[in-house]
Biotite code that builds the C-alpha atoms (Angstrom):
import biotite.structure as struc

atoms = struc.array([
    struc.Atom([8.936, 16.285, 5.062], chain_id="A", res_id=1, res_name="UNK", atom_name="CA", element="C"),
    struc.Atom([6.167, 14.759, 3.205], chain_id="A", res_id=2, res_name="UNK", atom_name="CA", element="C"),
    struc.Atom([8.000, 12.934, 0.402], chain_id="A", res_id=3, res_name="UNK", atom_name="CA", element="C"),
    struc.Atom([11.639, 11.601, 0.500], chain_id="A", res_id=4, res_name="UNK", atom_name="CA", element="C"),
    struc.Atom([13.988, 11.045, -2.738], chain_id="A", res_id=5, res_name="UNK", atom_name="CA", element="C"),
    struc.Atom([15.427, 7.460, -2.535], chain_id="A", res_id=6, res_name="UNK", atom_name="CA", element="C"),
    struc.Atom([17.188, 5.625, -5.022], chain_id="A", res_id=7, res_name="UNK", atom_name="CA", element="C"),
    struc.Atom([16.444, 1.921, -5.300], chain_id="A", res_id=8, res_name="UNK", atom_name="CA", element="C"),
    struc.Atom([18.270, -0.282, -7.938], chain_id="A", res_id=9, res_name="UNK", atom_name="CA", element="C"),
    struc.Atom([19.142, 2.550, -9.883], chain_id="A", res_id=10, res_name="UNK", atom_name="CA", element="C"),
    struc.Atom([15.691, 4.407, -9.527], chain_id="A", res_id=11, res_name="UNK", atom_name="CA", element="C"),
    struc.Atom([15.054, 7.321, -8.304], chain_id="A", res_id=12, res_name="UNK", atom_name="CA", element="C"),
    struc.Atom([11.593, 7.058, -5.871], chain_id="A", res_id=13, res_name="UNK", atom_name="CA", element="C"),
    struc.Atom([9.768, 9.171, -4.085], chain_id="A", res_id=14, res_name="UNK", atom_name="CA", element="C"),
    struc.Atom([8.844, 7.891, -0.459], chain_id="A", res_id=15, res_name="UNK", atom_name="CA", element="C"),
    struc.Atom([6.046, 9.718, 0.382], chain_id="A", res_id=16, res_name="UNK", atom_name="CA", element="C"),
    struc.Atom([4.456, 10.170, 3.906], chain_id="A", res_id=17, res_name="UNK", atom_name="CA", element="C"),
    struc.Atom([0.625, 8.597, 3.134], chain_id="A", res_id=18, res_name="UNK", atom_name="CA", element="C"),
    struc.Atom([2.505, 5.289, 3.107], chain_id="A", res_id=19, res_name="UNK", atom_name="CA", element="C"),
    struc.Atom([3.213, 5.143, -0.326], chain_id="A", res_id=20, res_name="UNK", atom_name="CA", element="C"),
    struc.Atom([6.080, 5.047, -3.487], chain_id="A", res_id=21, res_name="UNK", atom_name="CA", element="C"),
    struc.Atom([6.187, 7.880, -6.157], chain_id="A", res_id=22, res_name="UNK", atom_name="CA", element="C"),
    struc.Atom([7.354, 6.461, -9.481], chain_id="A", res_id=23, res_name="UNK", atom_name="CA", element="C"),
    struc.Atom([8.812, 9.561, -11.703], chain_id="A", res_id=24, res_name="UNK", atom_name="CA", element="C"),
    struc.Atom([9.569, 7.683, -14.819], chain_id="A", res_id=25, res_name="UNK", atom_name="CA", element="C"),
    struc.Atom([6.627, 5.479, -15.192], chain_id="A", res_id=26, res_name="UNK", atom_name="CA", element="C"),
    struc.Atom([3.887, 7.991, -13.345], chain_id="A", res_id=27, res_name="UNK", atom_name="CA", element="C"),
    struc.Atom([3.167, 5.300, -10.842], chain_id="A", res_id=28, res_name="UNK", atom_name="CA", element="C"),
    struc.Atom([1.657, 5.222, -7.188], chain_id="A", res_id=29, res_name="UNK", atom_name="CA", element="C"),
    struc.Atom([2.393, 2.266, -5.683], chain_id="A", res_id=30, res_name="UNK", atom_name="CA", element="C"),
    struc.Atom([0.743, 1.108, -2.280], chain_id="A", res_id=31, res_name="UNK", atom_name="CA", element="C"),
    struc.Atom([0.285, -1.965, -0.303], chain_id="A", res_id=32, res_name="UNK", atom_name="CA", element="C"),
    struc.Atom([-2.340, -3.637, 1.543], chain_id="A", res_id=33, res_name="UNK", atom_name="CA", element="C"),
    struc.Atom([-5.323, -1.006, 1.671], chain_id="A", res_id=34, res_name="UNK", atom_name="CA", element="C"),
    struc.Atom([-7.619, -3.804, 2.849], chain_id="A", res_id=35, res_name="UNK", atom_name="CA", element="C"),
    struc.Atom([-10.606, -1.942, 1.751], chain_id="A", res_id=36, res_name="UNK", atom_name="CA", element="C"),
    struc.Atom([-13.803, -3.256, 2.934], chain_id="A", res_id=37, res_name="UNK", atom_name="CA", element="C"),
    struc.Atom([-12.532, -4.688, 6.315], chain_id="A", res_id=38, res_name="UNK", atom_name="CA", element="C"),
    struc.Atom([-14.584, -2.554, 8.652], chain_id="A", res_id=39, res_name="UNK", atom_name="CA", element="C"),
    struc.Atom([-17.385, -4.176, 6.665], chain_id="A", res_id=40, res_name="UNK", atom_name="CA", element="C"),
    struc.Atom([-16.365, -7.934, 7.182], chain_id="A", res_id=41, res_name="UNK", atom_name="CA", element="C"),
    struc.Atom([-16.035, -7.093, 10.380], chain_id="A", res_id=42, res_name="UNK", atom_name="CA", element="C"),
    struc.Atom([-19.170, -5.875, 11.370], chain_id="A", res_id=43, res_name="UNK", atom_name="CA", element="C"),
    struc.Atom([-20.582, -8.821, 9.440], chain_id="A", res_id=44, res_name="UNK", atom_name="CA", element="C"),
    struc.Atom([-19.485, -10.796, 12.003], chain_id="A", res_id=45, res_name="UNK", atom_name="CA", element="C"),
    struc.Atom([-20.773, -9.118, 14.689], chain_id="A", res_id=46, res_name="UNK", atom_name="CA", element="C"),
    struc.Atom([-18.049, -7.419, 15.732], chain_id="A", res_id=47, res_name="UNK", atom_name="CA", element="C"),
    struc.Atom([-18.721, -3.282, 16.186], chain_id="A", res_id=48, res_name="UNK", atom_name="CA", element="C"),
    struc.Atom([-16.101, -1.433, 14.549], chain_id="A", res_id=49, res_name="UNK", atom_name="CA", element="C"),
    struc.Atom([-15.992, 2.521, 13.644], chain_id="A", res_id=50, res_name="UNK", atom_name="CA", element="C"),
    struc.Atom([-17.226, 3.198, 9.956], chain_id="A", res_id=51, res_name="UNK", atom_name="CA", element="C"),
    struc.Atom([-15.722, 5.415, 7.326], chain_id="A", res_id=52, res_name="UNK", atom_name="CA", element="C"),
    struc.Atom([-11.732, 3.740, 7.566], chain_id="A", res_id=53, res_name="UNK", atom_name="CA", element="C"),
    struc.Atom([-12.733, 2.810, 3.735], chain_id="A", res_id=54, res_name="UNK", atom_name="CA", element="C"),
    struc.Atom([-13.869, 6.230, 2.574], chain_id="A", res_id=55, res_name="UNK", atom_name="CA", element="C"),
    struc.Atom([-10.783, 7.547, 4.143], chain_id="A", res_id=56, res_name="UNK", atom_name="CA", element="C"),
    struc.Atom([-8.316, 5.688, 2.485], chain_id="A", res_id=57, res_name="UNK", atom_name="CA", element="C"),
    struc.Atom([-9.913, 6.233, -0.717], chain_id="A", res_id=58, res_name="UNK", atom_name="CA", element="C"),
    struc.Atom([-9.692, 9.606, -0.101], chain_id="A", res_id=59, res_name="UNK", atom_name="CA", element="C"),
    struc.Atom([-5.895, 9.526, 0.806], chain_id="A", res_id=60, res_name="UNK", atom_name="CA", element="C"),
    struc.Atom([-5.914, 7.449, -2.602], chain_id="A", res_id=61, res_name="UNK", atom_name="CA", element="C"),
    struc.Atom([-7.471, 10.011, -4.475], chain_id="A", res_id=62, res_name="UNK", atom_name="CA", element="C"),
    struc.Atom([-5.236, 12.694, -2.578], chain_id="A", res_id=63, res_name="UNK", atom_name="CA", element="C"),
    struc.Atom([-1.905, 10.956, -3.895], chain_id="A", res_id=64, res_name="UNK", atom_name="CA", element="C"),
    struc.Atom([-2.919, 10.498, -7.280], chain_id="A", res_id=65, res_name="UNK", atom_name="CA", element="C"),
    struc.Atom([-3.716, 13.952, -7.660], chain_id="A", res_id=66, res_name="UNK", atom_name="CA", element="C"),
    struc.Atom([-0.492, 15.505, -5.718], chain_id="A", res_id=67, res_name="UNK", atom_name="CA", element="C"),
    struc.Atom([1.700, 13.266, -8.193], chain_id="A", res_id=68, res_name="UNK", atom_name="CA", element="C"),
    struc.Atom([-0.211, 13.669, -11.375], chain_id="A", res_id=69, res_name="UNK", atom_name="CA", element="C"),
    struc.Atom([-0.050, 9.682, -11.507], chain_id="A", res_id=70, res_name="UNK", atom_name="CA", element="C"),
    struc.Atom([-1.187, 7.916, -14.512], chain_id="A", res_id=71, res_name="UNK", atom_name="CA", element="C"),
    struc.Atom([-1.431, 4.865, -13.013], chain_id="A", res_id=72, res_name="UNK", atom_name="CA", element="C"),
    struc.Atom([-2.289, 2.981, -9.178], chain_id="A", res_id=73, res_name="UNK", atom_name="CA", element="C"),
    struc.Atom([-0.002, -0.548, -8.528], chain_id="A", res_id=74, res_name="UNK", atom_name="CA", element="C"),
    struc.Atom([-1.138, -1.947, -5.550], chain_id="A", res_id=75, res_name="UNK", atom_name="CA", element="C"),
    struc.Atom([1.065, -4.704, -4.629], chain_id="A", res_id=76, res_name="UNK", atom_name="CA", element="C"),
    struc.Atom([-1.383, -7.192, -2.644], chain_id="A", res_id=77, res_name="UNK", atom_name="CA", element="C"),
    struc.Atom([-4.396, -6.882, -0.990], chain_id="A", res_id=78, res_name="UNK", atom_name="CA", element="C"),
    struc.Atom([-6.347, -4.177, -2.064], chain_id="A", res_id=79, res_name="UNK", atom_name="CA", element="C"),
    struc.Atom([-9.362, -5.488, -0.746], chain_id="A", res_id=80, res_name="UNK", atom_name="CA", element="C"),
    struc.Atom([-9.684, -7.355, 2.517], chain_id="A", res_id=81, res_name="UNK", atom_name="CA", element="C"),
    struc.Atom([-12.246, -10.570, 1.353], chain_id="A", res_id=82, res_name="UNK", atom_name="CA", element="C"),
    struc.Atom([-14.434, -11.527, -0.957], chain_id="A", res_id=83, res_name="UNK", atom_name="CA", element="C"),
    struc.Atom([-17.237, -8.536, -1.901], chain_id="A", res_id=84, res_name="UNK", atom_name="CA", element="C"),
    struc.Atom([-20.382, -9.105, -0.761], chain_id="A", res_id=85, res_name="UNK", atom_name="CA", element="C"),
    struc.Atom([-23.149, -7.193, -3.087], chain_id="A", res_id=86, res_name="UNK", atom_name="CA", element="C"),
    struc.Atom([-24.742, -4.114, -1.766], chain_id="A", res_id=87, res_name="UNK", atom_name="CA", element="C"),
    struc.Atom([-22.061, -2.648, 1.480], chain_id="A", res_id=88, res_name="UNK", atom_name="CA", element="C"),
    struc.Atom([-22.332, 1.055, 1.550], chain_id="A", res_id=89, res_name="UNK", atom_name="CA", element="C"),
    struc.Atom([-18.585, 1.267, 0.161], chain_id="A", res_id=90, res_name="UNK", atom_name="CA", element="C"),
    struc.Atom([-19.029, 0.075, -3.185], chain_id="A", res_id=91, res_name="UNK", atom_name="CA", element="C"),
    struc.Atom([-20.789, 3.398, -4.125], chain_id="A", res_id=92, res_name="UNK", atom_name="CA", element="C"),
    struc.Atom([-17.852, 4.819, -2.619], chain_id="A", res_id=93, res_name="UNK", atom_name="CA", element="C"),
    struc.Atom([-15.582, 2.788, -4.784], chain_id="A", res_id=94, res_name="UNK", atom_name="CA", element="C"),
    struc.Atom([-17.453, 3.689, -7.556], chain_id="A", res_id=95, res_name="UNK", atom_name="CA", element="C"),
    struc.Atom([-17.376, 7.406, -7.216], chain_id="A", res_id=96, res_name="UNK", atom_name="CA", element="C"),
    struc.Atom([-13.215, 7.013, -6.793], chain_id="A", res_id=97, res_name="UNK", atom_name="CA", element="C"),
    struc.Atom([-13.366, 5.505, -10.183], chain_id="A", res_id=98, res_name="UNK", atom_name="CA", element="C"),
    struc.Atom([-15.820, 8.374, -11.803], chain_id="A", res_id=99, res_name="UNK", atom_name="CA", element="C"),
    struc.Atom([-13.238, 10.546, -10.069], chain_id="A", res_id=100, res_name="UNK", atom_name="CA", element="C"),
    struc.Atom([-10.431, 8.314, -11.617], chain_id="A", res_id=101, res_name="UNK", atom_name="CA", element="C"),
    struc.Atom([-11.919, 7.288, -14.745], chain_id="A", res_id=102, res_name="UNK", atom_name="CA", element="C"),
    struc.Atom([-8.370, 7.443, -17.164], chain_id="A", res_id=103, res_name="UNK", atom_name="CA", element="C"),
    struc.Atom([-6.618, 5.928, -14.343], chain_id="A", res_id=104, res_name="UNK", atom_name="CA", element="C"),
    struc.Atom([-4.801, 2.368, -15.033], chain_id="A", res_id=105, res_name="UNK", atom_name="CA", element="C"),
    struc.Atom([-5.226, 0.133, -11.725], chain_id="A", res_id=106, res_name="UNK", atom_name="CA", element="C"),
    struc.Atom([-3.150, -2.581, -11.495], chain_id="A", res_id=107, res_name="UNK", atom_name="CA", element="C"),
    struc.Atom([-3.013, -5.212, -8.973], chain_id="A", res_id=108, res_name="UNK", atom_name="CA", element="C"),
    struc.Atom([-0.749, -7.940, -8.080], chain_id="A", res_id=109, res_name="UNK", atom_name="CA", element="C"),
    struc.Atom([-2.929, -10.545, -6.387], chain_id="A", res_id=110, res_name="UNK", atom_name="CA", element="C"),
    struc.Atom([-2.182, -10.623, -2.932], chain_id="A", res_id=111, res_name="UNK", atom_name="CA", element="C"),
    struc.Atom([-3.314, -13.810, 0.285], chain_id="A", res_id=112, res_name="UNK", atom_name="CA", element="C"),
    struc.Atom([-6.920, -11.393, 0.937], chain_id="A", res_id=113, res_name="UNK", atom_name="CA", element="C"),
    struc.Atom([-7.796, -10.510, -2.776], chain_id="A", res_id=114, res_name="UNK", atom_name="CA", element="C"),
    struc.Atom([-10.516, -12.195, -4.271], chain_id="A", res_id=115, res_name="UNK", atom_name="CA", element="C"),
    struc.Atom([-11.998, -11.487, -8.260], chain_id="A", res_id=116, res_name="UNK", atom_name="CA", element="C"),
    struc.Atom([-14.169, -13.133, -7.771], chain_id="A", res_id=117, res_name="UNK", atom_name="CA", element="C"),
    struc.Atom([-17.390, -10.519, -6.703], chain_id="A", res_id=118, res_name="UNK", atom_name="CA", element="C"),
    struc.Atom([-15.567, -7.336, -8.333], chain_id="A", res_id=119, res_name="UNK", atom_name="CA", element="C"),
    struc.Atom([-17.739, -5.329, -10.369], chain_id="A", res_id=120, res_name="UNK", atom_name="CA", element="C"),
    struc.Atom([-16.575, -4.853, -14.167], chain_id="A", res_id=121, res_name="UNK", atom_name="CA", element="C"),
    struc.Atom([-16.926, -1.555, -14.110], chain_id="A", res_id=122, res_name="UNK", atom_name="CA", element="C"),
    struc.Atom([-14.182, -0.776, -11.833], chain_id="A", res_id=123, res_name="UNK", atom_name="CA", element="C"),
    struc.Atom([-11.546, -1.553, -14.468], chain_id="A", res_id=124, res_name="UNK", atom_name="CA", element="C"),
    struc.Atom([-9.305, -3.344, -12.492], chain_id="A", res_id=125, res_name="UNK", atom_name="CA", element="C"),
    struc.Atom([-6.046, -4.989, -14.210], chain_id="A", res_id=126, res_name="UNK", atom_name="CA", element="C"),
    struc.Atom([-5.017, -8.054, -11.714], chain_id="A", res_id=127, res_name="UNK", atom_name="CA", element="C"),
    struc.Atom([-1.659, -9.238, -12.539], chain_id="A", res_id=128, res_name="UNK", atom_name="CA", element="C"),
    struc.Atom([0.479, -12.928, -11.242], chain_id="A", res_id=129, res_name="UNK", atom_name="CA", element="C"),
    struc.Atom([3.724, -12.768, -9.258], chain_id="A", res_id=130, res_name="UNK", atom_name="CA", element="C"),
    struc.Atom([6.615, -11.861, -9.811], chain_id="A", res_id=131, res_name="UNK", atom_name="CA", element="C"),
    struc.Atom([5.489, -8.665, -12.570], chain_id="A", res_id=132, res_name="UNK", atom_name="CA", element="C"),
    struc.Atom([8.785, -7.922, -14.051], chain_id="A", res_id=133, res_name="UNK", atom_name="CA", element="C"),
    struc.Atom([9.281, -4.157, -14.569], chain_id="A", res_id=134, res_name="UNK", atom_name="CA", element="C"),
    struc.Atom([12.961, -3.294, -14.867], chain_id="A", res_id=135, res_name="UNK", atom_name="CA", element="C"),
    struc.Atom([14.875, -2.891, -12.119], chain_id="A", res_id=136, res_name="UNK", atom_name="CA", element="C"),
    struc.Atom([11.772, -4.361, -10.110], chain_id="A", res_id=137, res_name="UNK", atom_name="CA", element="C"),
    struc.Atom([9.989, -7.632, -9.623], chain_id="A", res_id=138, res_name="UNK", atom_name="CA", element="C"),
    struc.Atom([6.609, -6.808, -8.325], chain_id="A", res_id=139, res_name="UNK", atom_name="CA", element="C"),
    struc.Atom([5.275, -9.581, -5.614], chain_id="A", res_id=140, res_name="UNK", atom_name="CA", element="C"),
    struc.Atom([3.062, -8.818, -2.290], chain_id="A", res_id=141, res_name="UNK", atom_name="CA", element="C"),
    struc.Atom([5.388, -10.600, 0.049], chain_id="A", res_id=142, res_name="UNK", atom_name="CA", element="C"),
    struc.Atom([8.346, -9.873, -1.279], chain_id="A", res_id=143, res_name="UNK", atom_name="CA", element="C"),
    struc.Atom([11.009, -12.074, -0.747], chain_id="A", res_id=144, res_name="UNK", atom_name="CA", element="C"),
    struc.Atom([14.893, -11.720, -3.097], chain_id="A", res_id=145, res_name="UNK", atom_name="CA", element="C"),
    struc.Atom([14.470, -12.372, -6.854], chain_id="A", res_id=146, res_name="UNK", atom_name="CA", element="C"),
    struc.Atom([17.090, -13.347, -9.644], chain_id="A", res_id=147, res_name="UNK", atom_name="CA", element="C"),
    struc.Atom([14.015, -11.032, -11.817], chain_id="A", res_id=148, res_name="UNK", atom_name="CA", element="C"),
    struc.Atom([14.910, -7.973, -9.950], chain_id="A", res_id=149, res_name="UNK", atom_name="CA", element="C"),
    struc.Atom([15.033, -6.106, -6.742], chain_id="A", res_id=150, res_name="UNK", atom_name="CA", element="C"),
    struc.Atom([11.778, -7.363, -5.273], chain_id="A", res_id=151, res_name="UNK", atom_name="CA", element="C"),
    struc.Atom([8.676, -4.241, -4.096], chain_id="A", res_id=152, res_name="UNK", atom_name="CA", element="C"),
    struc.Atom([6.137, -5.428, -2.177], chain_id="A", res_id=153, res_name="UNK", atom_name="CA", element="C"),
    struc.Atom([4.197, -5.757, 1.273], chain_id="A", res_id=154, res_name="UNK", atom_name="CA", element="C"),
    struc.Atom([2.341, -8.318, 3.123], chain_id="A", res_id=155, res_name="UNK", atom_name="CA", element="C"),
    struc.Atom([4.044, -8.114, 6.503], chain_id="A", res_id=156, res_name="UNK", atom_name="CA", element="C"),
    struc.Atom([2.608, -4.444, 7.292], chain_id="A", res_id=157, res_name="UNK", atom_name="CA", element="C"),
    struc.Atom([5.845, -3.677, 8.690], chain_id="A", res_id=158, res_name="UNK", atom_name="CA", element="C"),
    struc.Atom([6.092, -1.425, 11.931], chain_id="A", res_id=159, res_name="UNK", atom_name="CA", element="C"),
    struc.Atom([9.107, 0.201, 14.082], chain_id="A", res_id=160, res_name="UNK", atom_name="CA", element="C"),
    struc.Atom([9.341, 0.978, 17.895], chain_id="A", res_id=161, res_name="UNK", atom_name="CA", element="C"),
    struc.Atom([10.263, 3.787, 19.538], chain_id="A", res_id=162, res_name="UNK", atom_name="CA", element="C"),
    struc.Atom([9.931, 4.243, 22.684], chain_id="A", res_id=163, res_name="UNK", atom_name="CA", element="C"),
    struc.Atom([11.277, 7.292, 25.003], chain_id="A", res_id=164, res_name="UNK", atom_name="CA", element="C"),
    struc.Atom([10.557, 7.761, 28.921], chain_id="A", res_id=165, res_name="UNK", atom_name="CA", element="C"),
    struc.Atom([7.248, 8.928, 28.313], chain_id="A", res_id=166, res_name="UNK", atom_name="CA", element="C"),
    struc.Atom([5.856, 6.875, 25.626], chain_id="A", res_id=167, res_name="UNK", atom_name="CA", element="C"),
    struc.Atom([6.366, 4.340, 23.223], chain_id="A", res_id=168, res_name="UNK", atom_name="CA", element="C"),
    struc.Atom([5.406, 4.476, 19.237], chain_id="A", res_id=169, res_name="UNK", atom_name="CA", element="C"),
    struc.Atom([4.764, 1.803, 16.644], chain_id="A", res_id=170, res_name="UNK", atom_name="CA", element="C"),
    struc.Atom([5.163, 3.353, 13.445], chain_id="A", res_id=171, res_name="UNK", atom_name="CA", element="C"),
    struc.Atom([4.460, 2.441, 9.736], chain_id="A", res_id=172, res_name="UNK", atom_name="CA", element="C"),
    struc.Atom([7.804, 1.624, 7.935], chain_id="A", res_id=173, res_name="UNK", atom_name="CA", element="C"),
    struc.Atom([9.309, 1.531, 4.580], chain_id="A", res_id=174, res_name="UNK", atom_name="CA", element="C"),
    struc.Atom([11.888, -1.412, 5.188], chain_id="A", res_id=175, res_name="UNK", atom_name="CA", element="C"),
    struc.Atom([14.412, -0.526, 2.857], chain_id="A", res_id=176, res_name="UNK", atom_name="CA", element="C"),
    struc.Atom([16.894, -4.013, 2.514], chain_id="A", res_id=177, res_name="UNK", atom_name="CA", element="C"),
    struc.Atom([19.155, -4.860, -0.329], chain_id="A", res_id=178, res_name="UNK", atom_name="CA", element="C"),
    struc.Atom([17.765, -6.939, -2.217], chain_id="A", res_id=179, res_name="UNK", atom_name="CA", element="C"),
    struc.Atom([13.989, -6.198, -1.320], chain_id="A", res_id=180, res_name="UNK", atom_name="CA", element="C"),
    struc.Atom([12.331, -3.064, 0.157], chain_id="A", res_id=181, res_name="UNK", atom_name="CA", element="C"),
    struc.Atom([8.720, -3.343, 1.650], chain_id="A", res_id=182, res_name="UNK", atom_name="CA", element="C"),
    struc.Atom([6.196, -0.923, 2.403], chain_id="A", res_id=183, res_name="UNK", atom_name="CA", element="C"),
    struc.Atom([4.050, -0.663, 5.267], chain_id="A", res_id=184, res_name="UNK", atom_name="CA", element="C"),
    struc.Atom([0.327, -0.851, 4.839], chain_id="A", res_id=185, res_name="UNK", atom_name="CA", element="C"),
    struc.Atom([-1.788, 1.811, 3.180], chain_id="A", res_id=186, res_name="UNK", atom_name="CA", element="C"),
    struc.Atom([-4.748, 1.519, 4.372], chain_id="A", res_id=187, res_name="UNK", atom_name="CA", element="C"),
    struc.Atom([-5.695, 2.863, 8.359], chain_id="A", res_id=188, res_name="UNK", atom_name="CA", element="C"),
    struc.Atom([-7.520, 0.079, 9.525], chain_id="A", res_id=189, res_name="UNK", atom_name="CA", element="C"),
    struc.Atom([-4.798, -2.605, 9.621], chain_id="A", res_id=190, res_name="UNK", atom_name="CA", element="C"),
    struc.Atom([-2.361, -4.242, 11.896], chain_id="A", res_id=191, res_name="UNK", atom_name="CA", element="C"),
    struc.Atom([1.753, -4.296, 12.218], chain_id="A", res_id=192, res_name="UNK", atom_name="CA", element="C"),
    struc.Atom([4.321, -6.670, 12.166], chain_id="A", res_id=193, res_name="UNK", atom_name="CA", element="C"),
    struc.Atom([7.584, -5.396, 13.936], chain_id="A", res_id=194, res_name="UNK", atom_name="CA", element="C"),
    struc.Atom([10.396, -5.410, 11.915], chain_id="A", res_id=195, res_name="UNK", atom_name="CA", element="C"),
    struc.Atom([14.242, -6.830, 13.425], chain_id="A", res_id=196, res_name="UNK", atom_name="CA", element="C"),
    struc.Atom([16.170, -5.066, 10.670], chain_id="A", res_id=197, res_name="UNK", atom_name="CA", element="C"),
    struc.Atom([19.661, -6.397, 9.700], chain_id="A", res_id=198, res_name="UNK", atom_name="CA", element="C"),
    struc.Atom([23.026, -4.690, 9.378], chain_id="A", res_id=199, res_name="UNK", atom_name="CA", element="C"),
    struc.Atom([22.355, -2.607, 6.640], chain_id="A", res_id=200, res_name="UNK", atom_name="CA", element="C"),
    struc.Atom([18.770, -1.870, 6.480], chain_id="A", res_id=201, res_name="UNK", atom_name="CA", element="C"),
    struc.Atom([17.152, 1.204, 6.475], chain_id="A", res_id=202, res_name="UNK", atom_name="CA", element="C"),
    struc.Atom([14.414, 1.885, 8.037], chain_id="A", res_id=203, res_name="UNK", atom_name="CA", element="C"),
    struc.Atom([11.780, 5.042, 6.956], chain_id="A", res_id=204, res_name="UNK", atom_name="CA", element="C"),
    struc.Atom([9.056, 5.799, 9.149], chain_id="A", res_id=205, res_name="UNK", atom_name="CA", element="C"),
    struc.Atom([5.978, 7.754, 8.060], chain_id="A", res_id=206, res_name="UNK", atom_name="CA", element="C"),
    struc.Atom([3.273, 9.209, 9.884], chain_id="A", res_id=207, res_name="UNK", atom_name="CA", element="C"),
    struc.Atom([0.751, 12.204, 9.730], chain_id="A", res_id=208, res_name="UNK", atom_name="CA", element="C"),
    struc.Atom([3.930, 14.654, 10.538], chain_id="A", res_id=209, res_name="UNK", atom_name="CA", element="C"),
    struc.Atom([5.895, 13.288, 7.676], chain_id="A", res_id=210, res_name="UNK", atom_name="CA", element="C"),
    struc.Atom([8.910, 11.035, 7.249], chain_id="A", res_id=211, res_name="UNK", atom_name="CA", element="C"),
    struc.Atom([11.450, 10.451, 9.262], chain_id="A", res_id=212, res_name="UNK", atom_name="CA", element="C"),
    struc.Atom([14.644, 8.148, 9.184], chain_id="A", res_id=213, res_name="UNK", atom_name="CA", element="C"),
    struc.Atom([14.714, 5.826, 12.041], chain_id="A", res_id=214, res_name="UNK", atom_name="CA", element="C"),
    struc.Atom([17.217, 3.749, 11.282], chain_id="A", res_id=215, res_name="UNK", atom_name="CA", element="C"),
])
């Protein structure tokens, strides 16, 4: 399955397999950590990494908004990797997402990697401070319980083993908890923390075949 109903403080959410959270009522995608630009900051450094992890995410981007007829793209931390140098090859990418885009509200809480400083104007982007309070939710990157609400967000690009006689997976998780659910990392180019999950969390793992519950 490629999205999964789940109901979270009273919500009803859509988990949906490219790593992301559905939003019915307020026409939201919401995604974490999509680190664009890191191939780029890494090959400044010397270091030879594939191209095109960039282009594909904002392709998966673009693919989401359009399956959900979303109104508006929350990305809770870390939408870009470090501070934009002028001229990389993704901007123009970037910028054709936003032609694409152009009515779309993006909203970012301000996660450890983002920088403002460097962002073109014309890509309309709305940063916004932890905690952002929308009802039941308060909206951090690394979420951590809140008195303001059940606390969304990422950071920790949580990951799941499992392992059978053959082989052995780490998967992207949603790490549903209950007071806080985060969501593993949008974007393809990007590390994983493995979760220990408590008595009582849930754990949703998503991958290019869908979701599954792994816990």
């Amino acid at each position: 399955m490629k999205t999964l109903a789940w109901r979270i403080a009273g919500e009803d959410l859509l988990l949906d397999s490219e790593r992301a959270v559905y939003w019915p009522r307020e026409k939201t995608v919401i995604v974490a950590d999509v680190h664009l630009g890191k191939g780029s900051v890494f090959r400044r450094s010397g270091i030879a990494v594939p191209t095109g992890s960039t282009l594909h995410d904002l392709q998966r981007l673009s693919a989401l908004i359009e399956r959900h007829a979303a109104r508006r793209l929350l990305v809770l931390g870390d939408l870009f990797h470090a501070r934009l140098d002028d001229g990389e090859a993704w901007h123009a990418q970037f910028d054709a997402f936003r032609r694409q885009h152009a009515a779309l509200r993006i909203e970012i809480v301000q996660g450890n990697h983002d920088e403002r400083s460097g962002v073109p104007p014309r890509w309309r982007l709305d940063w916004l401070n932890a905690p952002q309070v929308e009802a039941p939710f308060a909206l951090m990157h690394d979420a951590a319980p809140s008195p303001l609400g059940h606390a969304l967000g990422g950071h920790v690009h949580p990951v799941f083993k499992l392992q059978t006689r053959r082989e052995r997976l780490r998967l992207p998780v949603f790490w549903l908890r209950e007071s806080l659910t985060v969501l593993p990392s949008f974007g393809v180019f990007t590390g994983g923390w493995e979760v220990q999950p408590a008595a009582g969390d849930r754990l949703v793992a998503a991958s290019a075949d869908g979701l599954a519950i792994v816990r």
